[in-house]
Every structure is written in structure tokens, then in C-alpha cells.
Biopython code that builds the backbone (N, CA, C, O; Angstrom):
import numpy as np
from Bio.PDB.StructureBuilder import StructureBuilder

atoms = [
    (1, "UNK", "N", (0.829, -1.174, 0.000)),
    (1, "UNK", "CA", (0.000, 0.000, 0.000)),
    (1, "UNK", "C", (0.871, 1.235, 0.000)),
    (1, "UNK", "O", (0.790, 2.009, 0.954)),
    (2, "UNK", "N", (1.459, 1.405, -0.710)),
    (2, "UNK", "CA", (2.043, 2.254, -0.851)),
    (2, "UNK", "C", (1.790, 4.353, -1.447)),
    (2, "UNK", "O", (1.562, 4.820, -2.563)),
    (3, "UNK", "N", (1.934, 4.881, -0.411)),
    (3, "UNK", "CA", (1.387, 5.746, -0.197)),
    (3, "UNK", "C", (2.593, 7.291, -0.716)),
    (3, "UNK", "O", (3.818, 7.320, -0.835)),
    (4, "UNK", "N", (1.530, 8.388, -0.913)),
    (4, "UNK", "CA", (2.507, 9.588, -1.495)),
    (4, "UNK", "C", (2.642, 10.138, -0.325)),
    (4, "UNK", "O", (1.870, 10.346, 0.611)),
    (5, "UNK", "N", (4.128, 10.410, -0.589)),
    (5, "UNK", "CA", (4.389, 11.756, 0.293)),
    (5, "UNK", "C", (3.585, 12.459, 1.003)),
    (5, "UNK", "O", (3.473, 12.395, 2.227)),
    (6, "UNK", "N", (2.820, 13.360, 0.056)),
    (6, "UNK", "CA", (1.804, 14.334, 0.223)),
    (6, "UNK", "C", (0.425, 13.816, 1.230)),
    (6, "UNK", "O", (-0.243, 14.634, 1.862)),
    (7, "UNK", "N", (0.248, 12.858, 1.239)),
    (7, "UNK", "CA", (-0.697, 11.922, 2.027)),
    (7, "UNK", "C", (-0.101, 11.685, 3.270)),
    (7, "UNK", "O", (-0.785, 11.653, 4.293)),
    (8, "UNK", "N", (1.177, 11.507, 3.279)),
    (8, "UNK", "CA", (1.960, 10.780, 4.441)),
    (8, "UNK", "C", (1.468, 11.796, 5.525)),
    (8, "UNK", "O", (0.854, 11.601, 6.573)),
    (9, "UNK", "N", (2.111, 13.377, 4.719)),
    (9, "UNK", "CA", (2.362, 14.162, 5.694)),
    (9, "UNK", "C", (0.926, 14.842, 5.832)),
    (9, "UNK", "O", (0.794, 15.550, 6.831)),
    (10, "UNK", "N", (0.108, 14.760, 5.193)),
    (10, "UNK", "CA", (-1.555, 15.174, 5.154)),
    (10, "UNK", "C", (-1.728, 14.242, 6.207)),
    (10, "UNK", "O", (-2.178, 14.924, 7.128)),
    (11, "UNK", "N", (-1.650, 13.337, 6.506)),
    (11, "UNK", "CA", (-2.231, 12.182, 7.732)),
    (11, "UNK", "C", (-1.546, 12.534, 8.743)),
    (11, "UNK", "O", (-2.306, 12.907, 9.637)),
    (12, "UNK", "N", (-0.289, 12.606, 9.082)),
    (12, "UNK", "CA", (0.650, 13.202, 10.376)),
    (12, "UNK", "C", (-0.187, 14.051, 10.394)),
    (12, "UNK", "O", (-1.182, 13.883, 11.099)),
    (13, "UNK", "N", (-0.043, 15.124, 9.683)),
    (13, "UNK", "CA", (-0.695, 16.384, 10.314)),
    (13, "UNK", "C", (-2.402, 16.233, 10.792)),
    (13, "UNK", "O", (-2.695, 16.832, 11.827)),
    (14, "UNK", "N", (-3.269, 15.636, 10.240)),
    (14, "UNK", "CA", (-4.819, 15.493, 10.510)),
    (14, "UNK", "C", (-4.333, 14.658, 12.176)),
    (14, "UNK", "O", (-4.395, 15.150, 13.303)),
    (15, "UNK", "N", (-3.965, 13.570, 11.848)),
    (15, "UNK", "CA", (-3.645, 12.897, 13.537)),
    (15, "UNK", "C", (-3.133, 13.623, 14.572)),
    (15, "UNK", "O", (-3.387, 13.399, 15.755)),
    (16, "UNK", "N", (-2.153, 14.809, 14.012)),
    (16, "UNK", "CA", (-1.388, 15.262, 15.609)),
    (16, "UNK", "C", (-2.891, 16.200, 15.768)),
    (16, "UNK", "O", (-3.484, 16.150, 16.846)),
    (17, "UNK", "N", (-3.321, 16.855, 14.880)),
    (17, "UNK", "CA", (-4.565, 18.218, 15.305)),
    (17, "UNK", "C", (-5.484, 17.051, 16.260)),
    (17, "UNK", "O", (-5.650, 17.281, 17.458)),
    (18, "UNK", "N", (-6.052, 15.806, 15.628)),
    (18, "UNK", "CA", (-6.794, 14.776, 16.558)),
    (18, "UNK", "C", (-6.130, 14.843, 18.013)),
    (18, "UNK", "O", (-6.794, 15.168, 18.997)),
    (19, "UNK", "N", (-4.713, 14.499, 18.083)),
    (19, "UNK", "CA", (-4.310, 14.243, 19.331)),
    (19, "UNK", "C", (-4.233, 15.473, 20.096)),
    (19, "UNK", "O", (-4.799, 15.591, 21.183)),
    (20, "UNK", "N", (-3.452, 16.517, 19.483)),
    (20, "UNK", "CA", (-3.938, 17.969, 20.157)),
    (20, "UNK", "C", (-5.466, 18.305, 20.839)),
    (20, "UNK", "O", (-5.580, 18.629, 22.021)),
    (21, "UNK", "N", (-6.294, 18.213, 20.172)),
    (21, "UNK", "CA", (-7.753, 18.642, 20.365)),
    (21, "UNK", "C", (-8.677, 17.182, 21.410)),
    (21, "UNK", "O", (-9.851, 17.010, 21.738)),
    (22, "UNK", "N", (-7.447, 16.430, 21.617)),
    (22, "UNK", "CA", (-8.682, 14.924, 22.374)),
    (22, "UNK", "C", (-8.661, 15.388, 23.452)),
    (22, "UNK", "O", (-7.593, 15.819, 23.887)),
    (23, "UNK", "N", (-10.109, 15.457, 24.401)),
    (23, "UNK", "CA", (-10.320, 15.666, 25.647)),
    (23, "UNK", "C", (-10.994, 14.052, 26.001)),
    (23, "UNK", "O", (-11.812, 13.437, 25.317)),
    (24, "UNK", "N", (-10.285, 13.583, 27.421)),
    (24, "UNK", "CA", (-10.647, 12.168, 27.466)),
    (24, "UNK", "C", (-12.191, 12.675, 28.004)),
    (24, "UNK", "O", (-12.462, 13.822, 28.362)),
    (25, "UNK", "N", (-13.054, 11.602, 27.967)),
    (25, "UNK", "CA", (-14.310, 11.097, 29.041)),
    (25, "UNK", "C", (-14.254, 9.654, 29.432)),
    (25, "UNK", "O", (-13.635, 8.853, 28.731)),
    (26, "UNK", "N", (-14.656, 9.418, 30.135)),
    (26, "UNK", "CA", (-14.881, 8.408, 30.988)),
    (26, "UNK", "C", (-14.920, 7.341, 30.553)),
    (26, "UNK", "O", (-14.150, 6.469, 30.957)),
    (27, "UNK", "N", (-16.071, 7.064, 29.358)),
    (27, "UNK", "CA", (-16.299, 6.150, 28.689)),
    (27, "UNK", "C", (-15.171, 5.480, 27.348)),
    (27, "UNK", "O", (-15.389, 4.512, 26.618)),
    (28, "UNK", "N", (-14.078, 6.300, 27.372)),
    (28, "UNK", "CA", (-13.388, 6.252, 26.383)),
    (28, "UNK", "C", (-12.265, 5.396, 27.658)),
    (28, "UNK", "O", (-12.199, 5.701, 28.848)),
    (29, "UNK", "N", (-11.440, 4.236, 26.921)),
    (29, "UNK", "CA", (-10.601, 3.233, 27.064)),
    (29, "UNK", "C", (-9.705, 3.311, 27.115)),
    (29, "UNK", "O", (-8.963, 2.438, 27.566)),
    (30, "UNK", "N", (-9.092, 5.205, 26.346)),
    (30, "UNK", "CA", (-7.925, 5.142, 26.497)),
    (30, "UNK", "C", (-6.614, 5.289, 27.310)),
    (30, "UNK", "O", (-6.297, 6.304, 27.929)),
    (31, "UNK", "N", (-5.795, 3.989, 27.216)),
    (31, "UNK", "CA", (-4.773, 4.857, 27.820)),
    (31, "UNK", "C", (-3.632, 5.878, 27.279)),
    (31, "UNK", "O", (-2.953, 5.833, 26.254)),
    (32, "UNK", "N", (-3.690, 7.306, 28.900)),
    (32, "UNK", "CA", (-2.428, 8.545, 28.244)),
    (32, "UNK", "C", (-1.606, 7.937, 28.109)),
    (32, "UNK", "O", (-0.891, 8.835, 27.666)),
    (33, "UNK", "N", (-0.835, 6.895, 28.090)),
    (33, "UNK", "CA", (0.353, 7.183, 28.159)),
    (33, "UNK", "C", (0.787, 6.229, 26.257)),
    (33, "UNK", "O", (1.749, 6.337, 25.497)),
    (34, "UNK", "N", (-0.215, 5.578, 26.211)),
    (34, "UNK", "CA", (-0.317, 4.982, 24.807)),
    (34, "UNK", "C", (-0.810, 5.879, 24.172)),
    (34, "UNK", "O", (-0.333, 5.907, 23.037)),
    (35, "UNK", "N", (-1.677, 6.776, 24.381)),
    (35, "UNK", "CA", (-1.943, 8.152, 23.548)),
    (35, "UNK", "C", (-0.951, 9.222, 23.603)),
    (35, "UNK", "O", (-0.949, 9.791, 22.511)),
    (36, "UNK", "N", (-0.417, 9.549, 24.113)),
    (36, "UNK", "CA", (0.581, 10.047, 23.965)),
    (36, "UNK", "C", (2.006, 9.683, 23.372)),
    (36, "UNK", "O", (2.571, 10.621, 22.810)),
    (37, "UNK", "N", (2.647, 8.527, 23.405)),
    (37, "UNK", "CA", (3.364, 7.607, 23.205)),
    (37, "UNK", "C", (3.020, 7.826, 21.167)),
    (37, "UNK", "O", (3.923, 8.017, 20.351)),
    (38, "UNK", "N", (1.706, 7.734, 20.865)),
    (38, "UNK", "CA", (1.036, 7.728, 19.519)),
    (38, "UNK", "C", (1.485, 8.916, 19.036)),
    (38, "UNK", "O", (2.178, 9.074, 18.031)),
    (39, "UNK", "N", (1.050, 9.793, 19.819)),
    (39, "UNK", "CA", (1.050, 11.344, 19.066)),
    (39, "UNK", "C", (2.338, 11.926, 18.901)),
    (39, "UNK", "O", (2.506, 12.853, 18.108)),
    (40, "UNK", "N", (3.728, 11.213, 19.939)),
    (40, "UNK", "CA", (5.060, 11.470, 19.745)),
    (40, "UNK", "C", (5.311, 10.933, 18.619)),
    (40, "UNK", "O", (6.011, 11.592, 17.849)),
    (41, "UNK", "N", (4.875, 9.728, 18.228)),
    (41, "UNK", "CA", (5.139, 8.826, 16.952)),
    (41, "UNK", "C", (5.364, 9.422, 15.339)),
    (41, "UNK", "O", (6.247, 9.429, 14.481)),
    (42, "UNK", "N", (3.707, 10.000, 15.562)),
    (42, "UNK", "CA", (3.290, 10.775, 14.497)),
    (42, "UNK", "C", (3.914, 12.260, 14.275)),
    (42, "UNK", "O", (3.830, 12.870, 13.209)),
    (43, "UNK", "N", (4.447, 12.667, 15.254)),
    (43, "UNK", "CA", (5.091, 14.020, 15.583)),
    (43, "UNK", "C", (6.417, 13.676, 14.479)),
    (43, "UNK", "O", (6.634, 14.290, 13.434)),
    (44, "UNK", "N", (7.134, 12.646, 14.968)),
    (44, "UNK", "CA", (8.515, 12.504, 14.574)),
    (44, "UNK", "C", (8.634, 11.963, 13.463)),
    (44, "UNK", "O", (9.741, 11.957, 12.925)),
    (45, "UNK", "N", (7.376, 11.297, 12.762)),
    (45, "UNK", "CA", (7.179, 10.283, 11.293)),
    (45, "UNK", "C", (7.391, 11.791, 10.723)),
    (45, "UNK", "O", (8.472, 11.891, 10.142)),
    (46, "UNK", "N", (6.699, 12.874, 10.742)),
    (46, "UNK", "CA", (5.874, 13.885, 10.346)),
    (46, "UNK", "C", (7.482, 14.398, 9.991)),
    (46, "UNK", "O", (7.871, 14.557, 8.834)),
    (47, "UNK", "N", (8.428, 14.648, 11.332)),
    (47, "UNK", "CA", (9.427, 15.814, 11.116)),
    (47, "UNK", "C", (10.623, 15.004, 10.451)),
    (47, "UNK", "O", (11.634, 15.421, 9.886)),
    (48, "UNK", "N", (10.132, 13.569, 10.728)),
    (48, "UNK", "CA", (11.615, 13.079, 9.647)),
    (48, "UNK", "C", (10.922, 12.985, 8.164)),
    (48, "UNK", "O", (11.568, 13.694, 7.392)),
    (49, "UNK", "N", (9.952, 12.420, 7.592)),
    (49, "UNK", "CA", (9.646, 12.676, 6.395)),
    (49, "UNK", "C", (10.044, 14.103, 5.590)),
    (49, "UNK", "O", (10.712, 14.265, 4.569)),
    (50, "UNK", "N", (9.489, 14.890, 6.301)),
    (50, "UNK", "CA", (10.333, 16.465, 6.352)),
    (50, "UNK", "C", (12.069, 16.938, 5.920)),
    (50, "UNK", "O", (12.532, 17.794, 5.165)),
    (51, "UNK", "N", (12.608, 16.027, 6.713)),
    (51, "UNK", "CA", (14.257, 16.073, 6.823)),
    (51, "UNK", "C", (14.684, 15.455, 5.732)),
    (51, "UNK", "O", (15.749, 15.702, 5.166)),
    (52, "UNK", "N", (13.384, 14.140, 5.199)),
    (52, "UNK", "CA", (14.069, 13.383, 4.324)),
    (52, "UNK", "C", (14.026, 14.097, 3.064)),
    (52, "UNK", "O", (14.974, 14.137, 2.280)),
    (53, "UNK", "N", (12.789, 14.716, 2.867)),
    (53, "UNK", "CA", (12.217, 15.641, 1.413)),
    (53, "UNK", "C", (13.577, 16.366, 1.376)),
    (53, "UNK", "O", (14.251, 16.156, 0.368)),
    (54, "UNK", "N", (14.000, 17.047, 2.158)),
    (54, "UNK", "CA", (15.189, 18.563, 2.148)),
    (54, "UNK", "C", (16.350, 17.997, 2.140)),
    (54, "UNK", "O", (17.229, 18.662, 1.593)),
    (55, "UNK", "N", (16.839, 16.368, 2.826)),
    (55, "UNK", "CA", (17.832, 16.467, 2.201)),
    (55, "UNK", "C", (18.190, 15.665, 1.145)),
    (55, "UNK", "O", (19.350, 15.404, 0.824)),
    (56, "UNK", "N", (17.049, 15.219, 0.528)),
    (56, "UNK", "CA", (17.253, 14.948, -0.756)),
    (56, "UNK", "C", (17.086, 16.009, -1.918)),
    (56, "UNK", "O", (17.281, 15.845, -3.122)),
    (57, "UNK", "N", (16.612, 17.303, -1.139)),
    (57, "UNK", "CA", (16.231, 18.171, -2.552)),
    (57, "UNK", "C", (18.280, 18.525, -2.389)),
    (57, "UNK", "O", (19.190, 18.648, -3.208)),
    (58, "UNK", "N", (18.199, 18.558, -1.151)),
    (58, "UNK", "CA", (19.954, 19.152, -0.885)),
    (58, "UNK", "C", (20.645, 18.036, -1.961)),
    (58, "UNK", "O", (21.352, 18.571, -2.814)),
    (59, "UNK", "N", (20.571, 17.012, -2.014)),
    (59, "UNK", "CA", (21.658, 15.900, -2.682)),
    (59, "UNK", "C", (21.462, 16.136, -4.301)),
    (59, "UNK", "O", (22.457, 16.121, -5.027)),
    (60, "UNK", "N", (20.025, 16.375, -4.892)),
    (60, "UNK", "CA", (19.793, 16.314, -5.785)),
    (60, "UNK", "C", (20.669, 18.029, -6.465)),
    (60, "UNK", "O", (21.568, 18.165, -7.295)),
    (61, "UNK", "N", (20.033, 18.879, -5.800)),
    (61, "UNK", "CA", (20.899, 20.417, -6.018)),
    (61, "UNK", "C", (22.321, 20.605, -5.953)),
    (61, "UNK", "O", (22.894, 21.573, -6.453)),
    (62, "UNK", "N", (23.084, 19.342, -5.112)),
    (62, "UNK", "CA", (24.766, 18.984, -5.331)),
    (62, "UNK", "C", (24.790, 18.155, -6.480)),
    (62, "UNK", "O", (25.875, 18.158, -7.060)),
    (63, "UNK", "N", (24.111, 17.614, -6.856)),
    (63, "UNK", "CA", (24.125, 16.618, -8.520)),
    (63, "UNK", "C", (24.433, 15.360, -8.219)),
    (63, "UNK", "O", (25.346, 14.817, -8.843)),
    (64, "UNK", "N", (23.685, 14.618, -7.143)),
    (64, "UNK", "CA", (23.715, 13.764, -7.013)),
    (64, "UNK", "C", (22.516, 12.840, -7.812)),
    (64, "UNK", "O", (21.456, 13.321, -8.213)),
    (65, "UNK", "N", (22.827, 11.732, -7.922)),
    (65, "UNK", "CA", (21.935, 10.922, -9.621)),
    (65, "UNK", "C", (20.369, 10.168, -8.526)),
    (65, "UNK", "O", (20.354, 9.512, -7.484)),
    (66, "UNK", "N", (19.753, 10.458, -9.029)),
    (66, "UNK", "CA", (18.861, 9.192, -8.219)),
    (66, "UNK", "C", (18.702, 8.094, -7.809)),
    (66, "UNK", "O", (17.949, 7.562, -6.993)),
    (67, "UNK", "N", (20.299, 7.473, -9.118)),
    (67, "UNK", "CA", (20.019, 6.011, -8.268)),
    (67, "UNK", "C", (21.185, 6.086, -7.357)),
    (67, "UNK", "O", (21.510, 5.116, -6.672)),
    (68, "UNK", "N", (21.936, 7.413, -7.325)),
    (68, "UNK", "CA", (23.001, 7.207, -5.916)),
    (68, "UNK", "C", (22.216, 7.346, -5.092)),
    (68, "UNK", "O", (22.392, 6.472, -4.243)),
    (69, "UNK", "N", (20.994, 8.306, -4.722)),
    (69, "UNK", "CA", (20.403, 8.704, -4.012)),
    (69, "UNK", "C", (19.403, 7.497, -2.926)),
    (69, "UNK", "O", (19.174, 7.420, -1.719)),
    (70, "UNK", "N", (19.060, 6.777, -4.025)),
    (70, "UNK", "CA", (18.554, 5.289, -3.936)),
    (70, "UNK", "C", (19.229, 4.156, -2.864)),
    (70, "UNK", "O", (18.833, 3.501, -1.900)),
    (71, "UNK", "N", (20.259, 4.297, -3.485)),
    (71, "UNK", "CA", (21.495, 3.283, -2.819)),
    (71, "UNK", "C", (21.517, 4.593, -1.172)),
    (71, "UNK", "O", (21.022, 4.243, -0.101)),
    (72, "UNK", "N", (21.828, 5.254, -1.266)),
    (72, "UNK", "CA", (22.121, 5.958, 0.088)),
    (72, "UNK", "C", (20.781, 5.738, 1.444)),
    (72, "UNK", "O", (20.980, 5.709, 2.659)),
    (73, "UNK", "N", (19.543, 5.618, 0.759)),
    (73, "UNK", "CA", (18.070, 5.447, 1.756)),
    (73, "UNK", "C", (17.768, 4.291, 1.883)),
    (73, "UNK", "O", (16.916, 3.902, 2.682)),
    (74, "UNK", "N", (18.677, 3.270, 0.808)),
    (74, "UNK", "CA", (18.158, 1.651, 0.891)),
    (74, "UNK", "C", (17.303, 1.230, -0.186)),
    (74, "UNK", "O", (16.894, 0.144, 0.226)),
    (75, "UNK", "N", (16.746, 1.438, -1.395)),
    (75, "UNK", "CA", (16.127, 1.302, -2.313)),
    (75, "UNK", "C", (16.933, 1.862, -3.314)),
    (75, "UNK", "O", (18.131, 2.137, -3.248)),
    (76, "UNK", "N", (15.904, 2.048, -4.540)),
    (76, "UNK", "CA", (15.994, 1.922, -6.080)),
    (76, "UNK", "C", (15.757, 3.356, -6.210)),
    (76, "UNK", "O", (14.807, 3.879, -5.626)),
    (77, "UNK", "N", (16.922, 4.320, -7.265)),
    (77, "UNK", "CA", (16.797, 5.426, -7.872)),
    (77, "UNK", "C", (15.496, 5.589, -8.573)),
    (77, "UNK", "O", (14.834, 6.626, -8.523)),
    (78, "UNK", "N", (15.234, 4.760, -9.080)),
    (78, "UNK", "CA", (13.012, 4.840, -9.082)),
    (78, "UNK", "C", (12.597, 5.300, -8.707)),
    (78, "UNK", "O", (12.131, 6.418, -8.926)),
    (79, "UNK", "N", (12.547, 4.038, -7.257)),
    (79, "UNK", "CA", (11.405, 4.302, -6.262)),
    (79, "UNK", "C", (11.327, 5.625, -5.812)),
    (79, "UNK", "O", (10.259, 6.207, -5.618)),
    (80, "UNK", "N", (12.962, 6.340, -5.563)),
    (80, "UNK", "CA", (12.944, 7.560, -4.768)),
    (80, "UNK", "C", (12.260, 8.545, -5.531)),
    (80, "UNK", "O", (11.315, 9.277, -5.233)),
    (81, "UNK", "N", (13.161, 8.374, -6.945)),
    (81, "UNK", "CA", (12.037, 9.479, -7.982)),
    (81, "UNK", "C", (10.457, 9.537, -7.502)),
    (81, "UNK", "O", (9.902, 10.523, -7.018)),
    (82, "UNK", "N", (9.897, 8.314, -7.739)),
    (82, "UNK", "CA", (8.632, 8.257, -7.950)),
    (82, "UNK", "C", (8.085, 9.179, -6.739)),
    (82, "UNK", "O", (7.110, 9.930, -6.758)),
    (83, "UNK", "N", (9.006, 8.908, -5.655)),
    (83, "UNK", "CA", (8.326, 9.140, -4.098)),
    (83, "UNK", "C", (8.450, 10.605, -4.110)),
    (83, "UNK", "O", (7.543, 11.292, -3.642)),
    (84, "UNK", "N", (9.569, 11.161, -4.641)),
    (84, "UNK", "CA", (10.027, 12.426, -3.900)),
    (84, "UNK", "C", (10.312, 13.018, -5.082)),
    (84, "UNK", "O", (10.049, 14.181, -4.776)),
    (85, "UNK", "N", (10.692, 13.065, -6.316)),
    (85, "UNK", "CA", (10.594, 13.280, -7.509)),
    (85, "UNK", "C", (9.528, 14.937, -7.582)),
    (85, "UNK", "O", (9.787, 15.973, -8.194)),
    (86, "UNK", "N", (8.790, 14.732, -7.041)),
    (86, "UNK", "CA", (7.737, 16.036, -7.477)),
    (86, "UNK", "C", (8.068, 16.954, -6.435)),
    (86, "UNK", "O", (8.112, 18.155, -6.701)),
    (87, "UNK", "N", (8.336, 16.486, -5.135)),
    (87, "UNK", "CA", (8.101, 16.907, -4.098)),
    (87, "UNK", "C", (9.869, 18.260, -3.440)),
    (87, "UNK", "O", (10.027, 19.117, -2.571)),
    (88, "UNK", "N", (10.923, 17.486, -4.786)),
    (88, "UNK", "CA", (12.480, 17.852, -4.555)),
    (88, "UNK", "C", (12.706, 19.114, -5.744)),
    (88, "UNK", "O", (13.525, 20.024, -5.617)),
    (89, "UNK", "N", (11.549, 18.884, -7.203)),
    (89, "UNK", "CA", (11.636, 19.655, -7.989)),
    (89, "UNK", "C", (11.670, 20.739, -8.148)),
    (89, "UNK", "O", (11.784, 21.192, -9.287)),
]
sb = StructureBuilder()
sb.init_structure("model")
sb.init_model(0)
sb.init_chain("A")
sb.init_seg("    ")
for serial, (resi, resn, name, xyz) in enumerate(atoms, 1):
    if name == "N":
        sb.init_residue(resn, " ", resi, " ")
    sb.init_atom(name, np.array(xyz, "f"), 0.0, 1.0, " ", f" {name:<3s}", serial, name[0])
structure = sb.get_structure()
């Protein structure tokens, strides 16, 4: 299931505003410390996806090739295009 960028970070962001704005009641199951534990999760998916976009726009603006770029994250100069390709342009 492979998902865009733009979605990734559209979902981080809709979840942390959820976790920001949850007021517990009574009837709700949850536990803080697993809700919270969640919303750090999504915090840090959110700010490394972030780090990853910039420093690949950085590698790509030194002239680095996509499939070095590939080999450096663990995958295929493709895949990265495909992923980040619009997002580095």
C-alpha cells in the first residue's frame, strides 16, 4: 500500500490536530500514556519525512543521480524518484 508523500504528511498532520484537540471522558478506554506515546510517533514520522524531502532536494541540487540517491536510503533510484521526484523539484 504504498502511499505519497503528500498523504503521508496530510495524515501526520490530521492525527497530531486529533491528538492535540482529544479531551478524554470516561467512557473512552484510552490509555495517556499509549496516547501520547502515539502522538510522539506521528510528531517525529511527520518531522523526519520532512528532513528526508530537504535532504534529498539538498543531494539532488549537489548533482547527485537518483540512483546514488537510492542506494544511500536503501532502495531503487526509481522508487525515490517516484516518491520524492515532485516533491524535490
Amino acid at each position: 500500500m504504498p502511499r505519497s508523500v503528500d498523504e503521508i504528511l496530510a495524515h501526520a498532520d490530521q492525527l497530531a490536530e486529533r491528538f492535540e484537540d482529544y479531551e478524554p471522558v470516561p467512557d473512552d478506554e484510552v490509555n495517556r500514556d499509549a496516547a501520547a506515546a502515539l502522538r510522539a510517533a506521528v510528531q517525529e514520522r511527520s518531522a523526519a519525512e520532512r528532513r528526508m524531502i530537504e535532504a534529498i532536494r539538498t543531494a539532488r541540487e549537489a548533482g547527485l543521480s537518483w540512483s546514488a540517491i537510492g542506494a544511500l536510503v536503501g532502495t531503487t533510484g526509481e522508487a525515490v524518484r517516484q516518491r520524492y521526484g515532485t516533491r524535490v523539484a
